[in-house]
PDB file with SEQRES, HELIX, SHEET and CRYST1 records, atoms N, CA, C and O in Angstrom:
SEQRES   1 A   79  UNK UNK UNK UNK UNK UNK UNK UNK UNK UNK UNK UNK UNK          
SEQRES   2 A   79  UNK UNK UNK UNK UNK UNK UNK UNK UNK UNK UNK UNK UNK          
SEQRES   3 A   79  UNK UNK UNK UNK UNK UNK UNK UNK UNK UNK UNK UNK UNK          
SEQRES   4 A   79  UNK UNK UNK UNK UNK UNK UNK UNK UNK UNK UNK UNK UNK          
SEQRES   5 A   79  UNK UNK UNK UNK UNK UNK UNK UNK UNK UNK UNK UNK UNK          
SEQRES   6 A   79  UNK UNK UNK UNK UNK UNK UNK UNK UNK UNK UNK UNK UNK          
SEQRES   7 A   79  UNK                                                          
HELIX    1 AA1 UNK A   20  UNK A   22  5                                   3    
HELIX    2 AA2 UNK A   23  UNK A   30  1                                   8    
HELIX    3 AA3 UNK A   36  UNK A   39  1                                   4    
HELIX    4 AA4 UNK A   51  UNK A   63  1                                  13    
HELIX    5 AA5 UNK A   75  UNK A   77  5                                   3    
SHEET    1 AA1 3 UNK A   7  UNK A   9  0                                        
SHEET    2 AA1 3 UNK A  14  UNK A  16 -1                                        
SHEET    3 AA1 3 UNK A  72  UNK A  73 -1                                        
CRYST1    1.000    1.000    1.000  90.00  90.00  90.00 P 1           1          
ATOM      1  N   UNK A   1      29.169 107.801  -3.852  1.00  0.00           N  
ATOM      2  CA  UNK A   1      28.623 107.312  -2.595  1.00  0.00           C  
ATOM      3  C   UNK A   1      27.648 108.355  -2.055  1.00  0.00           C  
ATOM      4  O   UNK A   1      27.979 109.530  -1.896  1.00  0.00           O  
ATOM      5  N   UNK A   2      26.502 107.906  -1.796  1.00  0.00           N  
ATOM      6  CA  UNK A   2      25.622 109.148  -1.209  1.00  0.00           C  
ATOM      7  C   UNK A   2      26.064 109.503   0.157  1.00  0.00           C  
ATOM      8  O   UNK A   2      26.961 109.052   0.869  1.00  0.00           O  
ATOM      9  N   UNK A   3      25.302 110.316   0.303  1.00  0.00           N  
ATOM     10  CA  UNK A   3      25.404 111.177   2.199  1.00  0.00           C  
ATOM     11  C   UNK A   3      24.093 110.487   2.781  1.00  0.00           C  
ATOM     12  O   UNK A   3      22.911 110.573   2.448  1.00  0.00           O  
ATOM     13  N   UNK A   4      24.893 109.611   3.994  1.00  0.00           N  
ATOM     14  CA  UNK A   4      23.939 109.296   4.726  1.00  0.00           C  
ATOM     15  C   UNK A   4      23.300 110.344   5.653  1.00  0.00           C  
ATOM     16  O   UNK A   4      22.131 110.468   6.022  1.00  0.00           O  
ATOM     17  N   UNK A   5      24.141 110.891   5.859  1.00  0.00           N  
ATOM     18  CA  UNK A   5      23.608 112.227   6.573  1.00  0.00           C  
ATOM     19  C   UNK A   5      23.379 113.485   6.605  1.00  0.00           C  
ATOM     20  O   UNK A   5      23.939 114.216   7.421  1.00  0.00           O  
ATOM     21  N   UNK A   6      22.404 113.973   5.599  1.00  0.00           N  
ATOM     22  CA  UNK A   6      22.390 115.469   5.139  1.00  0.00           C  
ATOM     23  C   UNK A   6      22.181 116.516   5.996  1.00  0.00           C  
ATOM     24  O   UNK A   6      22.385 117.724   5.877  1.00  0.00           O  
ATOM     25  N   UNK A   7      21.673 115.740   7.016  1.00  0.00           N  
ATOM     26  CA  UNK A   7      21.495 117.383   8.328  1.00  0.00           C  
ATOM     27  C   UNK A   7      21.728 116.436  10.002  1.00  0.00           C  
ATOM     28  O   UNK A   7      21.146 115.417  10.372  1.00  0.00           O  
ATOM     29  N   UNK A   8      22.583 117.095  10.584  1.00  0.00           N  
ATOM     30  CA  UNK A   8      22.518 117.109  11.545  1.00  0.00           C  
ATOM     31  C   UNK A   8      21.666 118.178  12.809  1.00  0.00           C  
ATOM     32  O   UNK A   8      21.713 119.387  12.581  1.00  0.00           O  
ATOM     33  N   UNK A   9      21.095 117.819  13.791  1.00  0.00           N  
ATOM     34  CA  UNK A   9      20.068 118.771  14.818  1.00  0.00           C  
ATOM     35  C   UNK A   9      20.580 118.919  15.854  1.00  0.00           C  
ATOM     36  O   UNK A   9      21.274 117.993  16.274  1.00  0.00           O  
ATOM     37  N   UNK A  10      20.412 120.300  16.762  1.00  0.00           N  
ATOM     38  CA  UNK A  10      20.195 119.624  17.860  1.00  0.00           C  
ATOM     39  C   UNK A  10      19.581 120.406  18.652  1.00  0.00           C  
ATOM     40  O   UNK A  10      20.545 120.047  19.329  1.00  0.00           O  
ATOM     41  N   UNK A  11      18.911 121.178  19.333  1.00  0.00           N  
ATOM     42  CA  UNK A  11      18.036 122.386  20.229  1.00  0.00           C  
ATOM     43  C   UNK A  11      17.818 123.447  19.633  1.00  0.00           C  
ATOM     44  O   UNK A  11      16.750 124.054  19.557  1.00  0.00           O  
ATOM     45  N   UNK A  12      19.085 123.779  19.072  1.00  0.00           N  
ATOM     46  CA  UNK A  12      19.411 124.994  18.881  1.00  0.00           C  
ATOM     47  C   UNK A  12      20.229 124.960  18.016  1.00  0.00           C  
ATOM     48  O   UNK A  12      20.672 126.077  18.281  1.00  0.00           O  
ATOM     49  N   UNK A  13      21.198 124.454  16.690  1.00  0.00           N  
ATOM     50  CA  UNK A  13      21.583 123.640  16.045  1.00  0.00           C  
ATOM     51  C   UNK A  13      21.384 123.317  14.652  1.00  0.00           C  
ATOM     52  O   UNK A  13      20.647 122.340  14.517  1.00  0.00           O  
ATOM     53  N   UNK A  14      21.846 123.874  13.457  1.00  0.00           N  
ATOM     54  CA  UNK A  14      21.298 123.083  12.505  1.00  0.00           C  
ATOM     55  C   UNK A  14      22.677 123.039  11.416  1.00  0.00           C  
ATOM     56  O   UNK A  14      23.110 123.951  10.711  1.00  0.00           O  
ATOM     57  N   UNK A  15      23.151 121.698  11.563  1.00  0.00           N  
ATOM     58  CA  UNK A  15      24.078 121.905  10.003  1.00  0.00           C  
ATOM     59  C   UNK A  15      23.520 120.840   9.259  1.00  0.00           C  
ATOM     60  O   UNK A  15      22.871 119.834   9.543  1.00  0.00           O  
ATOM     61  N   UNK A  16      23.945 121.334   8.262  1.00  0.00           N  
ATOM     62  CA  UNK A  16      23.607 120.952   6.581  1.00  0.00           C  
ATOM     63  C   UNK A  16      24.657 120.563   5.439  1.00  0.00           C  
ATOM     64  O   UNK A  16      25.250 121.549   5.001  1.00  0.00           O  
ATOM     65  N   UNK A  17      24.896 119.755   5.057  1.00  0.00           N  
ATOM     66  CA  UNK A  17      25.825 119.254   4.200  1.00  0.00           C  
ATOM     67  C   UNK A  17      25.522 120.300   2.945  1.00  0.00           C  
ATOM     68  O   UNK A  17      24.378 120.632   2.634  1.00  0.00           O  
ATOM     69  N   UNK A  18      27.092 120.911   2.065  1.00  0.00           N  
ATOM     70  CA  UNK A  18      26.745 122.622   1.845  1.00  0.00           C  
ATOM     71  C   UNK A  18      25.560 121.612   0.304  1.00  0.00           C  
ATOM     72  O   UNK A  18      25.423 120.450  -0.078  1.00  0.00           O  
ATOM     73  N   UNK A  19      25.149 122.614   0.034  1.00  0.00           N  
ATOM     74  CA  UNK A  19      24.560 121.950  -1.224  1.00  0.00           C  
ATOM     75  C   UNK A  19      24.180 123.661  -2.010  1.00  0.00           C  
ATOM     76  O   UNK A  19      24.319 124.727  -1.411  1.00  0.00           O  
ATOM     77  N   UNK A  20      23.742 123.524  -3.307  1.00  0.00           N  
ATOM     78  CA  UNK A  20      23.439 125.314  -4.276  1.00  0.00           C  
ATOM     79  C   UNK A  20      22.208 125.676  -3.095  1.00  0.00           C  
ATOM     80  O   UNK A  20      22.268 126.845  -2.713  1.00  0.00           O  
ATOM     81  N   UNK A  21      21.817 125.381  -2.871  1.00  0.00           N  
ATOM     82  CA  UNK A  21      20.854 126.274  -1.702  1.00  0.00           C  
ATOM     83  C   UNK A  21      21.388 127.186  -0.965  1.00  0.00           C  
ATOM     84  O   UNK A  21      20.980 128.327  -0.748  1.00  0.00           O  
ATOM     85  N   UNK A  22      22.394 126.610  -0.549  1.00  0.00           N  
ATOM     86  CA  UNK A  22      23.028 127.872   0.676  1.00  0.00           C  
ATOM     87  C   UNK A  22      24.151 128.822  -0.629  1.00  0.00           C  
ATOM     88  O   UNK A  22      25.303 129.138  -0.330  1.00  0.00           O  
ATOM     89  N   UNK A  23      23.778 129.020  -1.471  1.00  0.00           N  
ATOM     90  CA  UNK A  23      24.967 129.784  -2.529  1.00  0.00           C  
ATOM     91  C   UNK A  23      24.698 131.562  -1.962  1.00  0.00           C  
ATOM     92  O   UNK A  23      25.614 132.385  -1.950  1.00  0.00           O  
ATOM     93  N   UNK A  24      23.546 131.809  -1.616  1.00  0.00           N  
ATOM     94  CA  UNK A  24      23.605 133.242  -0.995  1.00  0.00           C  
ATOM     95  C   UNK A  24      23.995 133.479   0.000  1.00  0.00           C  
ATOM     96  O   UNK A  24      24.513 134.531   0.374  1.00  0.00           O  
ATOM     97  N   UNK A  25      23.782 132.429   0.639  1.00  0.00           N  
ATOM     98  CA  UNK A  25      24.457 133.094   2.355  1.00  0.00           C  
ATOM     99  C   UNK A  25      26.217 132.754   1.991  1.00  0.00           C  
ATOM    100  O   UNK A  25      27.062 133.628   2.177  1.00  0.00           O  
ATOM    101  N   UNK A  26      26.493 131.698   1.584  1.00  0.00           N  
ATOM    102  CA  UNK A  26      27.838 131.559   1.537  1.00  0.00           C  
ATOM    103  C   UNK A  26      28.216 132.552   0.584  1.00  0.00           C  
ATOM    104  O   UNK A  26      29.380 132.810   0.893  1.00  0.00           O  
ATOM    105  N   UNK A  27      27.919 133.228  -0.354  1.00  0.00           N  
ATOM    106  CA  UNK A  27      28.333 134.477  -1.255  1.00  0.00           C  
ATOM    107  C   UNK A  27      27.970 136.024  -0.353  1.00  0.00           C  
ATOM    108  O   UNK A  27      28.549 137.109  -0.401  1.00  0.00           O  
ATOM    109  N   UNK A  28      27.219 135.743   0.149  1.00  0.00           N  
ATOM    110  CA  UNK A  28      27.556 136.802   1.364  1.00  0.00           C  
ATOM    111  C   UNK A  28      28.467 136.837   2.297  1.00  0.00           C  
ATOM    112  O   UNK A  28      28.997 137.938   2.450  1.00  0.00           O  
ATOM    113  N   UNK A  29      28.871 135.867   3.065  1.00  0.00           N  
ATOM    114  CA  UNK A  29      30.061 135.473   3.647  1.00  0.00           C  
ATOM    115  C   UNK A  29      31.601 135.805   2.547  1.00  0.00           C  
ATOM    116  O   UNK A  29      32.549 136.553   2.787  1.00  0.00           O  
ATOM    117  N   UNK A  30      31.369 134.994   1.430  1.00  0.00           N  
ATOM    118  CA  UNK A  30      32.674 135.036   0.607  1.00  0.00           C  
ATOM    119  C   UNK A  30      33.389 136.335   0.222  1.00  0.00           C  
ATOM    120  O   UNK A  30      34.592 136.591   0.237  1.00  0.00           O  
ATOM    121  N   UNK A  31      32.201 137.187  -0.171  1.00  0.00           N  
ATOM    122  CA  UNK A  31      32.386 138.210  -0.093  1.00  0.00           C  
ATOM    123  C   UNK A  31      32.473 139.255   0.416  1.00  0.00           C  
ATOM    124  O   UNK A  31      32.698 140.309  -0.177  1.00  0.00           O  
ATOM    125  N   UNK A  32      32.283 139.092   1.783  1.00  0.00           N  
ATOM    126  CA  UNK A  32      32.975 140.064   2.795  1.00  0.00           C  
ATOM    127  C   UNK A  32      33.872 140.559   3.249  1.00  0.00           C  
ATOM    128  O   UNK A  32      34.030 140.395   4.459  1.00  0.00           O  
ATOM    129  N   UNK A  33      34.890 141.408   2.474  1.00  0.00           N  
ATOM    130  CA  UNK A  33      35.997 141.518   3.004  1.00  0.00           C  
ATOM    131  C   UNK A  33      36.440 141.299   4.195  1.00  0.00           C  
ATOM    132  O   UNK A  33      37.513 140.706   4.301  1.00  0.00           O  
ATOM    133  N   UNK A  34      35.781 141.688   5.286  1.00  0.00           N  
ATOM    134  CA  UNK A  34      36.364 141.230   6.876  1.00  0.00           C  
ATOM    135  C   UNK A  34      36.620 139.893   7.286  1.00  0.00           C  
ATOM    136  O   UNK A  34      37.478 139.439   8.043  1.00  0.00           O  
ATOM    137  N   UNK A  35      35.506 139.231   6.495  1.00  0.00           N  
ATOM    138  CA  UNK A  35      35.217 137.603   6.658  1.00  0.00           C  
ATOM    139  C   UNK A  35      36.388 136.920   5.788  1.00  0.00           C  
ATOM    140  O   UNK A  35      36.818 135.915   6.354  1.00  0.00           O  
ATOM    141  N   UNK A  36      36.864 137.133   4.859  1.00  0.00           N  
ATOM    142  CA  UNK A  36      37.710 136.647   3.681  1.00  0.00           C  
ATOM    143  C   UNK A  36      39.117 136.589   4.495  1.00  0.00           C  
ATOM    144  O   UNK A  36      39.970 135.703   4.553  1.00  0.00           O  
ATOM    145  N   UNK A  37      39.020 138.073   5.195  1.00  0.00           N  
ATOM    146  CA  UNK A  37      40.945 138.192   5.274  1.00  0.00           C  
ATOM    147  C   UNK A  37      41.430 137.753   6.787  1.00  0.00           C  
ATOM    148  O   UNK A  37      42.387 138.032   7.510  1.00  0.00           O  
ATOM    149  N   UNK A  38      40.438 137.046   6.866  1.00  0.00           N  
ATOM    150  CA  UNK A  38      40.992 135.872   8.197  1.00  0.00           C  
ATOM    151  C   UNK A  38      40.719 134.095   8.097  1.00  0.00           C  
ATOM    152  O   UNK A  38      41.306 133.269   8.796  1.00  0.00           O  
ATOM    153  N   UNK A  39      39.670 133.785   7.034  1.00  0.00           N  
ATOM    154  CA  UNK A  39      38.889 132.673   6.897  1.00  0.00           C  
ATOM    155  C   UNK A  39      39.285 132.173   5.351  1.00  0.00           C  
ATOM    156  O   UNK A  39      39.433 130.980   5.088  1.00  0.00           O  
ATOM    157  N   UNK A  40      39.413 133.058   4.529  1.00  0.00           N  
ATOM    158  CA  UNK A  40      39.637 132.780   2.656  1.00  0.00           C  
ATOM    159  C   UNK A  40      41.165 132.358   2.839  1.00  0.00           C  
ATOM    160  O   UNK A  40      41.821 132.766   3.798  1.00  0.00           O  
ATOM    161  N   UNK A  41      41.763 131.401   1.729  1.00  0.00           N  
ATOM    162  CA  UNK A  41      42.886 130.924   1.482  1.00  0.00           C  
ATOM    163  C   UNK A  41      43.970 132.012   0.753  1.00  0.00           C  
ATOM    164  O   UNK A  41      45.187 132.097   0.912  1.00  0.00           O  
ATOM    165  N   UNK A  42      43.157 132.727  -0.016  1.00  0.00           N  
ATOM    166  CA  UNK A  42      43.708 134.148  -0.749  1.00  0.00           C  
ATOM    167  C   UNK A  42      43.028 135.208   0.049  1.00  0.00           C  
ATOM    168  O   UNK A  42      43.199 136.216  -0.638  1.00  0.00           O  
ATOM    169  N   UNK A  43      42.479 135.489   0.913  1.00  0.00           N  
ATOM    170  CA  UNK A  43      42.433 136.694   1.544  1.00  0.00           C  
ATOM    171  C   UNK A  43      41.497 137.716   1.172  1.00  0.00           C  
ATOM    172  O   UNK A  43      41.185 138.671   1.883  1.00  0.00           O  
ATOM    173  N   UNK A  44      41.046 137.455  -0.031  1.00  0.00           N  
ATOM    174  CA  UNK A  44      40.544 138.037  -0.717  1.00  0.00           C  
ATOM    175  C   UNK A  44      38.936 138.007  -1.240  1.00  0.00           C  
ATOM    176  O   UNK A  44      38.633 137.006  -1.890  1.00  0.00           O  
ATOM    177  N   UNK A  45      38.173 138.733  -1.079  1.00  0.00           N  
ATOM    178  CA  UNK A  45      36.901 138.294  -1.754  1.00  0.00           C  
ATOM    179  C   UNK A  45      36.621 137.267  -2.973  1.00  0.00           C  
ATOM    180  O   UNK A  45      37.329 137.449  -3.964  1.00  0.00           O  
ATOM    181  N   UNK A  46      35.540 136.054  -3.039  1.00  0.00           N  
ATOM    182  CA  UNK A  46      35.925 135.721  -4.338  1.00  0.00           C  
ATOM    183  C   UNK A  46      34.517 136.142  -4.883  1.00  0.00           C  
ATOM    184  O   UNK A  46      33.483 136.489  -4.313  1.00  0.00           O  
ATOM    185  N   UNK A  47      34.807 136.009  -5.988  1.00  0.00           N  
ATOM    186  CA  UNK A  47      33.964 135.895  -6.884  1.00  0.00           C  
ATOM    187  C   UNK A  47      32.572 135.872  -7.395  1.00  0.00           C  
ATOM    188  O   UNK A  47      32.320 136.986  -6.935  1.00  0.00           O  
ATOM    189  N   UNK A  48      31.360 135.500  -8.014  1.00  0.00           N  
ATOM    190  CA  UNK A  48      30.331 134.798  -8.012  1.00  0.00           C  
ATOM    191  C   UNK A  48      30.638 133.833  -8.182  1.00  0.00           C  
ATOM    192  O   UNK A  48      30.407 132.890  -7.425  1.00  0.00           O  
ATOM    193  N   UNK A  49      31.419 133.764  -9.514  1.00  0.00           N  
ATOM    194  CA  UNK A  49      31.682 132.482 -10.262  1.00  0.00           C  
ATOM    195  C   UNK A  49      32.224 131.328  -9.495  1.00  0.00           C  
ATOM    196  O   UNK A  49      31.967 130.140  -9.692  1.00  0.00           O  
ATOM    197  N   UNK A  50      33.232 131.984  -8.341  1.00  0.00           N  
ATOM    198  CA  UNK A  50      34.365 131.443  -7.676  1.00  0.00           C  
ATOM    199  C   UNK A  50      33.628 130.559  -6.924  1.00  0.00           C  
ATOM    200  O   UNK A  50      33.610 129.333  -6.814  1.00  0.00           O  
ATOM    201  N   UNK A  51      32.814 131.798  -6.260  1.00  0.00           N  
ATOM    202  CA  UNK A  51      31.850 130.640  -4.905  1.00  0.00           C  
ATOM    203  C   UNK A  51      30.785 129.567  -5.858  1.00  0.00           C  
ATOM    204  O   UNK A  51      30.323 128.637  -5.198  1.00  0.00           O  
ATOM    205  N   UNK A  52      30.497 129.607  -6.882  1.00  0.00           N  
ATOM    206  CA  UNK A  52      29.539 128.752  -7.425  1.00  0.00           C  
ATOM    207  C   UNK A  52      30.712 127.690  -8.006  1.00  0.00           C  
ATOM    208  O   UNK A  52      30.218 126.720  -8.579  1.00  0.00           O  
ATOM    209  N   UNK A  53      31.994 127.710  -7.959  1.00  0.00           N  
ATOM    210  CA  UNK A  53      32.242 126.489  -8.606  1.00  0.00           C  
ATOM    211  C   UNK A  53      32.540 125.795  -7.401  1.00  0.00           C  
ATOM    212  O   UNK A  53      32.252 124.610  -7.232  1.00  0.00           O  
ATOM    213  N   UNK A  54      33.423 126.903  -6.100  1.00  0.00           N  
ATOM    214  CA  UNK A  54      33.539 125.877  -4.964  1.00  0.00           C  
ATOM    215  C   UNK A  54      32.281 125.204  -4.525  1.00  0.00           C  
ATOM    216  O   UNK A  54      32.566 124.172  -3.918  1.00  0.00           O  
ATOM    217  N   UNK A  55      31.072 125.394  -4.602  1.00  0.00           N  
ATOM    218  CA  UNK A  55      30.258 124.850  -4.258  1.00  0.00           C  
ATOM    219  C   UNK A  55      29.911 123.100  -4.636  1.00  0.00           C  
ATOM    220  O   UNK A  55      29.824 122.063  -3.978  1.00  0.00           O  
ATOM    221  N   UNK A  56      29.756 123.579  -6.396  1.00  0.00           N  
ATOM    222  CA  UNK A  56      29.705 122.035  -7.056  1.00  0.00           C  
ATOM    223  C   UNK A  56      30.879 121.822  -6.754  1.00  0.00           C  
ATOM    224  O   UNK A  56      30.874 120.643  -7.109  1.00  0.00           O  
ATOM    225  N   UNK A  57      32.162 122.022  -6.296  1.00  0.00           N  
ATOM    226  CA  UNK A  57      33.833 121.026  -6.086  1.00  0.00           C  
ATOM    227  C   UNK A  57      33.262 120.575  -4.139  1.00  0.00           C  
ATOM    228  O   UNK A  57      33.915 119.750  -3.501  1.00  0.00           O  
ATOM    229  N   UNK A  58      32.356 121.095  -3.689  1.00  0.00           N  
ATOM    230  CA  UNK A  58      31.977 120.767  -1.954  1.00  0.00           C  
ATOM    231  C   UNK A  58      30.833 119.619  -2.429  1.00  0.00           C  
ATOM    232  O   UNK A  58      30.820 118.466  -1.999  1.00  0.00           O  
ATOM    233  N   UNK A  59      30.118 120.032  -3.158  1.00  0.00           N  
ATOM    234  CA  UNK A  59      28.880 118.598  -3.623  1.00  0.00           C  
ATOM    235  C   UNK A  59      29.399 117.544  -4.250  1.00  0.00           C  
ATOM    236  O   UNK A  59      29.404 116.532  -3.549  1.00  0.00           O  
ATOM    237  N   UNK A  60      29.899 117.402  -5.468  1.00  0.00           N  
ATOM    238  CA  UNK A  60      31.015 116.379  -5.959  1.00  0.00           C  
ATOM    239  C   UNK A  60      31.374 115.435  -5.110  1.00  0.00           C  
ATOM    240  O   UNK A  60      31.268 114.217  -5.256  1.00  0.00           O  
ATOM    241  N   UNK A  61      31.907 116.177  -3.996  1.00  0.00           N  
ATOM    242  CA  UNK A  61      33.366 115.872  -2.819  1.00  0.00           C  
ATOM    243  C   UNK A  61      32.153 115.457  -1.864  1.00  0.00           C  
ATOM    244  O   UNK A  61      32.822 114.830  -1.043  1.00  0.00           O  
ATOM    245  N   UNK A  62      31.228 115.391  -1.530  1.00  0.00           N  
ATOM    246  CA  UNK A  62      30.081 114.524  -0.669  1.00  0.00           C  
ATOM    247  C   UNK A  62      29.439 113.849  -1.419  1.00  0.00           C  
ATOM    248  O   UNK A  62      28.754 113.003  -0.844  1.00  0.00           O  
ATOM    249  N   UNK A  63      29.325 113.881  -3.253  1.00  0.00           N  
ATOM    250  CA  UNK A  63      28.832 112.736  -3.734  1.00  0.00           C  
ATOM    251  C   UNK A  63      29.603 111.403  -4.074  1.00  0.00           C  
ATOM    252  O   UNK A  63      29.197 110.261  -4.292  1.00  0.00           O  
ATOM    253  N   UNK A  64      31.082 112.057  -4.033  1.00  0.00           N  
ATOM    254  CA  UNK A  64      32.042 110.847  -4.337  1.00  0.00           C  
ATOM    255  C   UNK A  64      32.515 110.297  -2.577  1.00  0.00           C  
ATOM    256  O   UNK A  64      32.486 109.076  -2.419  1.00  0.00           O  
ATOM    257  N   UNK A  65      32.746 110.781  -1.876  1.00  0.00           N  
ATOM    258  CA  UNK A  65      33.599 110.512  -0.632  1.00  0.00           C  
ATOM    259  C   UNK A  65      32.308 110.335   0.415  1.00  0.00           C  
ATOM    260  O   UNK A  65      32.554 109.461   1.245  1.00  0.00           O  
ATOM    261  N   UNK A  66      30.821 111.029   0.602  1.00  0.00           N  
ATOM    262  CA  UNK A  66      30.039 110.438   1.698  1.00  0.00           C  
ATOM    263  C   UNK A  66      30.554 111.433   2.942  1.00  0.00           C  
ATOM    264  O   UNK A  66      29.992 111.282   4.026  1.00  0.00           O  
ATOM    265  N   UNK A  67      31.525 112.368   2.831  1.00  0.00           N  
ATOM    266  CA  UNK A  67      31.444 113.461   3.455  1.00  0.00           C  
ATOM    267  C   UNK A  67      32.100 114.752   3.008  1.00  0.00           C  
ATOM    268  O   UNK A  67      32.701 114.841   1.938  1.00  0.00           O  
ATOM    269  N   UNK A  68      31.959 115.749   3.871  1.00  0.00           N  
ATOM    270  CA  UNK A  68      32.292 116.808   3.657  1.00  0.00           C  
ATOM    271  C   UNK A  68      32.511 118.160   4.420  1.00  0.00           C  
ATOM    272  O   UNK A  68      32.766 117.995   5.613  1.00  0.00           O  
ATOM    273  N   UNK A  69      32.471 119.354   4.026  1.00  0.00           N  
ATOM    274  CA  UNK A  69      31.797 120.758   4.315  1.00  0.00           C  
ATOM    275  C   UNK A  69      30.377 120.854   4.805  1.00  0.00           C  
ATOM    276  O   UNK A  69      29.532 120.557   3.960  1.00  0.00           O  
ATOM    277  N   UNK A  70      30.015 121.143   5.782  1.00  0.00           N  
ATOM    278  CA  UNK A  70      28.698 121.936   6.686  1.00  0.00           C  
ATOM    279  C   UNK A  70      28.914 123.304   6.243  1.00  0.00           C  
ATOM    280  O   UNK A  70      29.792 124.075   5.855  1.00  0.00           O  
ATOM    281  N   UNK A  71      27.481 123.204   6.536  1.00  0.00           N  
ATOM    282  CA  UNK A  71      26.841 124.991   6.714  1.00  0.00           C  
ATOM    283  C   UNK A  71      26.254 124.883   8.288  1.00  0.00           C  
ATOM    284  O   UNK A  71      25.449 123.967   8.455  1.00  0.00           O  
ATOM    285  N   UNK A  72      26.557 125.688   9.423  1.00  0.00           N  
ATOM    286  CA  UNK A  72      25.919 125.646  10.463  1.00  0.00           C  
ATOM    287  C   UNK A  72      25.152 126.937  10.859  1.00  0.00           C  
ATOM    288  O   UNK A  72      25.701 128.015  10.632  1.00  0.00           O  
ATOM    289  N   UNK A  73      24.232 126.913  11.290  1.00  0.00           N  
ATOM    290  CA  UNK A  73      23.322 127.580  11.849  1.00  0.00           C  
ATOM    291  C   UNK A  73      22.681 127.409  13.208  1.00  0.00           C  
ATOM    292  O   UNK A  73      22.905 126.425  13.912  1.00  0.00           O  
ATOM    293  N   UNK A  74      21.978 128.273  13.510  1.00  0.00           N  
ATOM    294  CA  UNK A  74      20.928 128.146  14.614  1.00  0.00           C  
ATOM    295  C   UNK A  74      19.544 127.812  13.641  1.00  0.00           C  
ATOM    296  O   UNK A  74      19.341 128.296  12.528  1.00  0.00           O  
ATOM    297  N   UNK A  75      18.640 126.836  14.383  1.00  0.00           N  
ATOM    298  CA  UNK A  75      17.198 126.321  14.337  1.00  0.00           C  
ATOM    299  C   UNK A  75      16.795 127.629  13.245  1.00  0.00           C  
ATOM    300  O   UNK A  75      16.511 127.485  12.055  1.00  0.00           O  
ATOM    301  N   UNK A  76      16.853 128.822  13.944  1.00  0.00           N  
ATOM    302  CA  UNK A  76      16.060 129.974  13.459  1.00  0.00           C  
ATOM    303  C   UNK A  76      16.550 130.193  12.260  1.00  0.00           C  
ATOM    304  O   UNK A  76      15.648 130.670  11.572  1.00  0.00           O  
ATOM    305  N   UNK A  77      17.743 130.060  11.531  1.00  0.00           N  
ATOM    306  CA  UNK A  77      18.036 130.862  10.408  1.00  0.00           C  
ATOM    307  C   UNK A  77      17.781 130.137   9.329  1.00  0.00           C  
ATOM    308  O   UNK A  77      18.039 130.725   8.278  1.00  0.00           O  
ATOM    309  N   UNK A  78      17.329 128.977   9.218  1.00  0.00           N  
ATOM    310  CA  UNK A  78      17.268 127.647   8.349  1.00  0.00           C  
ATOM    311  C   UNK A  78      16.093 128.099   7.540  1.00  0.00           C  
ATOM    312  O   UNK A  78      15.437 128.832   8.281  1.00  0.00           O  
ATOM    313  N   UNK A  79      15.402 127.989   6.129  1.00  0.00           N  
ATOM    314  CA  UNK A  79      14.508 128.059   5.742  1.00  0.00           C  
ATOM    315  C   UNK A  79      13.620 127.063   6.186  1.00  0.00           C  
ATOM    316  O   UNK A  79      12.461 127.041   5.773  1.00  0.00           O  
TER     317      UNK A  79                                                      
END                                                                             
């Protein structure tokens, strides 16, 4: 089922249904220890590999189901 809705807006506002684009910022995040050991399921930094497979298991999971996981931002940080 596709995503009817790949981005939501709003002033100031920007999420994005996750897709391999955002694989650096979310591998910067993943791998942050500070960020991991309050937000990660294991606590733990993952991977490259780790964050690149959760990614295609977050795209999959919005190509079969029509929703999912966001990436949110402000206007400014968006390419």
């Amino acid at each position: 089922m596709p995503n009817p809705i790949a981005t939501l807006t709003t002033a100031r506002l920007l999420a994005e249904a996750i897709t391999p684009l955002h694989f650096h910022d979310l591998y910067r995040l993943n791998s942050d220890p500070k960020v991991v050991k309050t937000l990660a399921s294991v606590g733990k930094p993952l991977s490259e590999e780790a964050n690149r497979e959760q990614i295609e298991q977050y795209v999959a999971h919005w190509r079969q189901e029509g929703f999912g996981y966001w990436v949110f931002g402000d206007n400014y940080s968006f390419p």
